[in-house]
C-alpha positions, 0 to 999 in steps of 0.5 A: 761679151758673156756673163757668167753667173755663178752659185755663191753657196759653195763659198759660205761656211757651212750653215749650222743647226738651219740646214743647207741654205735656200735662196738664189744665191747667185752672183755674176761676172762679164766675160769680154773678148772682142780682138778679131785678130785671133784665132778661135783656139786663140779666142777660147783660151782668153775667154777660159782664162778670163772665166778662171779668172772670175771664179777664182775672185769669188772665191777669193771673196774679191766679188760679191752678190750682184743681185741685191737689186732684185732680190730687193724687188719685193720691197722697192717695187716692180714698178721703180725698177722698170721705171730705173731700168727704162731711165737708163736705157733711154739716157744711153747708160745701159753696158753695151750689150747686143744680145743677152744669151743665157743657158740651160745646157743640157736637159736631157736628163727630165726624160727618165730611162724607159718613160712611156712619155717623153719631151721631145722639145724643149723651148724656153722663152724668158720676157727681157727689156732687150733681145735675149736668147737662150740656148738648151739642148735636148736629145742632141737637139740644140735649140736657141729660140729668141724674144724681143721687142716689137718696139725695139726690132722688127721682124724682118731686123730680127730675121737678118739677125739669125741669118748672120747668126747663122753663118757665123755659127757656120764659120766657127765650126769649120775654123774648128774642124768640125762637120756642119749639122744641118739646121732647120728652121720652124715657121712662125704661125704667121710666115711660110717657112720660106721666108724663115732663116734657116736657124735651129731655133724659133723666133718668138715675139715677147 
């Protein structure tokens, strides 16, 4: 499952006298393929076609902005929307998501031509109620570090978890005709590094 977000200001009318609009205008959609009879090519059609298809209900003004909940927090209260947020998810009525996963892309360009100071790494960690990842690349690199709950998951959870990442991420790029990278895995401050997967990412506890 993939969730889309989407930048809703490429469909407003141009705004008079007020100059451009501000704001996170954002609104998003789910992208879901979960046949494991198709093949890869198979899988990246559907789930093109399935992100042509939530764009173009934007467009079409089908969809609208999501986020109002929490561009109400400042007037409801952080506190009523964890405790709404906590409620369901202890009463099961959360979607079923196993990993929320949200993306940088490439940032490669914060490095300006010719800098005598550059970043050379790039890890971005966002606080969730459940795992989340979030993918970035930096010069090549692609990083993919990760935080949970210690609540939820343990360490040693979330360390089999990459590791099945990890060889998944291996099947799908052999199923694409592509050579391997060679992953490398960072320690905690607290783990050897042999007791790391060998994951391109760290895996920090939020």
């Amino acid at each position: 499952m993939i969730r889309v977000s989407v930048d809703l200001r490429r469909h407003y009318p141009e705004s008079r006298r007020f100059g451009p609009l501000w704001g996170n205008h954002v609104g998003a959609f789910l992208v879901t393929e979960d046949d494991p009879r198709k093949s890869l090519p198979e899988r990246v059609r559907s789930v093109g076609a399935h992100v042509k298809e939530g764009l173009d209900r934007f467009a079409r003004r089908e969809m609208c902005w999501t986020y109002l909940l929490e561009e109400a927090m400042p007037w409801l209260g952080r506190t009523l929307i964890g405790h709404v947020a906590h409620q369901l998810k202890r009463q099961n009525k959360c979607p079923k998501i196993s990993c929320h996963c949200t993306s940088l892309g490439d940032v490669s360009g914060i490095n300006p031509p010719g800098a005598a100071i550059r970043a050379i790494e790039f890890q971005p960690i966002v606080t969730s109620v459940a795992l989340l990842m979030v993918m970035v690349e930096l010069d090549g690199v692609f990083y993919l570090p990760t935080s949970w709950q210690r609540s939820d998951n343990t360490v040693q959870e979330i360390d089999a978890y990459l590791a099945r990442l990890d060889r998944t991420f291996e099947r799908l790029v052999g199923e694409a005709g592509i050579d391997p990278p060679v992953l490398v895995a960072k320690p905690r401050d607290d783990e050897p590094l042999s007791s790391m997967p060998l994951n391109a990412c760290d895996s920090l506890n939020a």
